[in-house]
N, C-alpha and C positions, 0 to 999 in steps of 0.2 A: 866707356864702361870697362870694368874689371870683369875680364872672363878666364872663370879656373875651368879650366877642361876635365871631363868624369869619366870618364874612359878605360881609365887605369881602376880599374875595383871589379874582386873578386867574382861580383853577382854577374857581369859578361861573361858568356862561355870564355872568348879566345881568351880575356885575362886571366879569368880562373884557371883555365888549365894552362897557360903560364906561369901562375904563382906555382901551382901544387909541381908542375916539373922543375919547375926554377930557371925557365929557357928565359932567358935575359933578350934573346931578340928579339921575343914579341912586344916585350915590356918598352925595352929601348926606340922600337920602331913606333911605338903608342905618343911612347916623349915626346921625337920628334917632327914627328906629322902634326902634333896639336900644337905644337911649339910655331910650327912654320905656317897653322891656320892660324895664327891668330891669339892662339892663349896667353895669358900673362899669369900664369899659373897653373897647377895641377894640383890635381885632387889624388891621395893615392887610399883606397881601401880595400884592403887585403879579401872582403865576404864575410858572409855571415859564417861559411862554412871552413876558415880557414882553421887547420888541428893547433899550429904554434902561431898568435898573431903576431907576437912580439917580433920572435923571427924572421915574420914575413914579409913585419913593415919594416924594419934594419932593412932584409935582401931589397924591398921593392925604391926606399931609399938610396940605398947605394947604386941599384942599378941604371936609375932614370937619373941620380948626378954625373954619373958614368960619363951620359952625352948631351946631359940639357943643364945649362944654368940659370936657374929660373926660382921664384918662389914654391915651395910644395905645401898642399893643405893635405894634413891628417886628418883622415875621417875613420873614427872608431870608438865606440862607444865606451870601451876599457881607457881608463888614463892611465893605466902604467905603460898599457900600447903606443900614448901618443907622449908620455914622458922620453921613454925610452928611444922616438923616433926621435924627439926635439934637439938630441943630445947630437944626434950625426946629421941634421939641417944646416948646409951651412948659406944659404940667403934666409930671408925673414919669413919665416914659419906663420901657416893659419892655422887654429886648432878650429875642426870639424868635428863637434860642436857641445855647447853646452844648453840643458834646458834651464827654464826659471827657477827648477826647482832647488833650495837652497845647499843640499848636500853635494851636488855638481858645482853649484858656485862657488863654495869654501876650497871644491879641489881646483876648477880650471882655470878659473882666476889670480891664482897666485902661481899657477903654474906659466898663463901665459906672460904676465910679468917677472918673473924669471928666465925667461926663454925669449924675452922682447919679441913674441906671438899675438899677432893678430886672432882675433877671436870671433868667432859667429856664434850667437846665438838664437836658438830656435823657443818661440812663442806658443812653446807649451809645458806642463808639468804632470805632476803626477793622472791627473786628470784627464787626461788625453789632450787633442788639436782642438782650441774655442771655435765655438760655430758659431761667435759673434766677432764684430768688430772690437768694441770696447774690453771684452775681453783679452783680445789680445793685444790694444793697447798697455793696461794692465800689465802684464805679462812683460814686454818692452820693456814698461818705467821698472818696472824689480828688479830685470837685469842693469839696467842703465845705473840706477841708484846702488848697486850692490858693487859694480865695476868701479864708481869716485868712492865709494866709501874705503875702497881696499888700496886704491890711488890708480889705477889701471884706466888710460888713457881711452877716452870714450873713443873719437880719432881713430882710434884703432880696433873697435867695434864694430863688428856687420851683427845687425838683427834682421833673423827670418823669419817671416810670419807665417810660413809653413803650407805650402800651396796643396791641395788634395786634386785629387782626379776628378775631371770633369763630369765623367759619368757616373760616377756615385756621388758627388758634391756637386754640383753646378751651380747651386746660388754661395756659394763660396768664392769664385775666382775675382766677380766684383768686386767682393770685404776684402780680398784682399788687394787689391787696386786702392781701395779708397784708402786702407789703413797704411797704405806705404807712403804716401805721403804727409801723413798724421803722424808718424814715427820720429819725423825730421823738425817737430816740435816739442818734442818732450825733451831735451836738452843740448845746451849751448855748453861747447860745440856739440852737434848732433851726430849719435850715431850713423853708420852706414847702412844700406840696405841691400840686400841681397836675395834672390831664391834661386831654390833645386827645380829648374826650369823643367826639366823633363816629369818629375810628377805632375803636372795639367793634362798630361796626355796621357798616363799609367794606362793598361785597360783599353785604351782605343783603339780603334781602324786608320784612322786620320794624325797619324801623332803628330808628324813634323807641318802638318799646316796647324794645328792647335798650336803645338810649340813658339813656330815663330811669329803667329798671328797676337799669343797674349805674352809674349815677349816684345814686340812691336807696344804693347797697350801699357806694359809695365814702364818700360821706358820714358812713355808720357807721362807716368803717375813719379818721374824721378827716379828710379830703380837706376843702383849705383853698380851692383856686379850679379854675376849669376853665375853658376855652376852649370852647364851645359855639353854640348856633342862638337866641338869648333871644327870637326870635319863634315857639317849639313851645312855646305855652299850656300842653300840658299838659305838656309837661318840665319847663318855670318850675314850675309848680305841684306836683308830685313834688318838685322841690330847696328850695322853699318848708315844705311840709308835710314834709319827713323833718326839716329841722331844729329844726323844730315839737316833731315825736316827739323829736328828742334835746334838747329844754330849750335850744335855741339861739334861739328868738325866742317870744318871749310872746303867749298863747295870745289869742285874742279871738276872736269869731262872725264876722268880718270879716278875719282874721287874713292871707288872698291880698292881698285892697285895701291894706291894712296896709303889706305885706313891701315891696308895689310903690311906696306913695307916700313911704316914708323918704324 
């Protein structure tokens, strides 16, 4: 599985108030602690409450190539934020994220093929997150369909079907178990799939056993990467050993030490 570590974004306290001082040591030691759990990526977003974002993601990029050389996903909802980051990426860029809805497509799609960026797309629009399946199959096929129409490399597609919290949604985490696997049918070669693992548990008392328990089930349903905490030991080790159980990494008595020192 593809794990971009979320850690680095402004809505944590320690991160936010290392963005707004510009202490580079918190940021750096965020890089690489997730680096050395496990991640094969990072996620970097500045907050909702950042005054310069653009600024912020330049500082929060340069500081985490400083000491990690790794892929970075931009997550922000302005594209001039994540243009502007794409230009001083120097491994293969995610952009975090575009919806279905068409005016984001015309921008982030030609941005990510420009920038030969990976891209995620989240299965909603103007309308809000579908509280059906088929809907947001839907949703899916528009992006899928709008990505070949512009030439942008499905292959290089994650679609999210946008997980809610369990305590306000509950009959949602199922739709969305079934639909992940329905995704990897709508075209040849078939998008990827992905979720922001830690919304299932927004809101609770129990996070990190929700977290890894329907990250364990996602898994099953083929779930290819996830956006996650790579320093909850025992979540790595649940996403470790389920793919274990499904013949995705070969078995050994050592098999955690294994996963981690690839």
């Amino acid at each position: 599985m593809f794990i971009i570590g979320e850690l680095i974004n402004g809505m944590y306290k320690e991160a936010g108030r290392a963005i707004r001082e510009k202490d580079k040591s918190v940021i750096q030691r965020l890089a690489k602690r997730q680096k050395e759990a496990g991640a094969d990526a990072l996620d970097l977003n500045c907050g909702p409450v950042s005054k310069d974002p653009v600024l912020d993601m330049r500082w929060l990029i340069e500081t985490v190539q400083e000491v990690v050389d790794m892929p970075l996903s931009l997550d922000s909802t302005k594209a001039n934020v994540i243009e502007e980051g794409l230009k001083l990426v120097k491994n293969k860029a995610i952009i975090n994220s575009t919806s279905a809805d068409s005016e984001k497509l015309e921008i982030l799609v030609p941005l990510a093929i420009k920038y030969n960026a990976s891209l995620i797309g989240l299965t909603l629009d103007k309308n809000g997150v579908p509280q059906d399946k088929d809907r947001r199959l839907e949703l899916a096929a528009r992006i899928v369909a709008d990505c070949q129409e512009k030439g942008f490399p499905v292959e290089n597609l994650y679609i999210d079907p946008v997980v809610l919290p369990v305590n306000v949604a509950q009959n949602q985490a199922g739709l969305v178990l079934e639909v992940l696997k329905e995704f990897k049918i709508i075209s040849t070669p078939a998008p990827k799939t992905i979720v922001g693992l830690s919304n299932i548990s927004q809101g609770t008392t129990k996070r990190r056993l929700i977290n890894r328990t329907f990250l364990s089930m996602a898994i099953a349903a083929d779930l290819d990467a996830a956006i996650l905490d790579p320093l909850d030991e025992e979540l790595m080790n649940t996403l470790i050993t389920s793919e274990l159980i499904l013949n995705k990494q070969i078995y050994c008595d050592s098999y955690l030490d294994a996963y981690r020192k690839r």
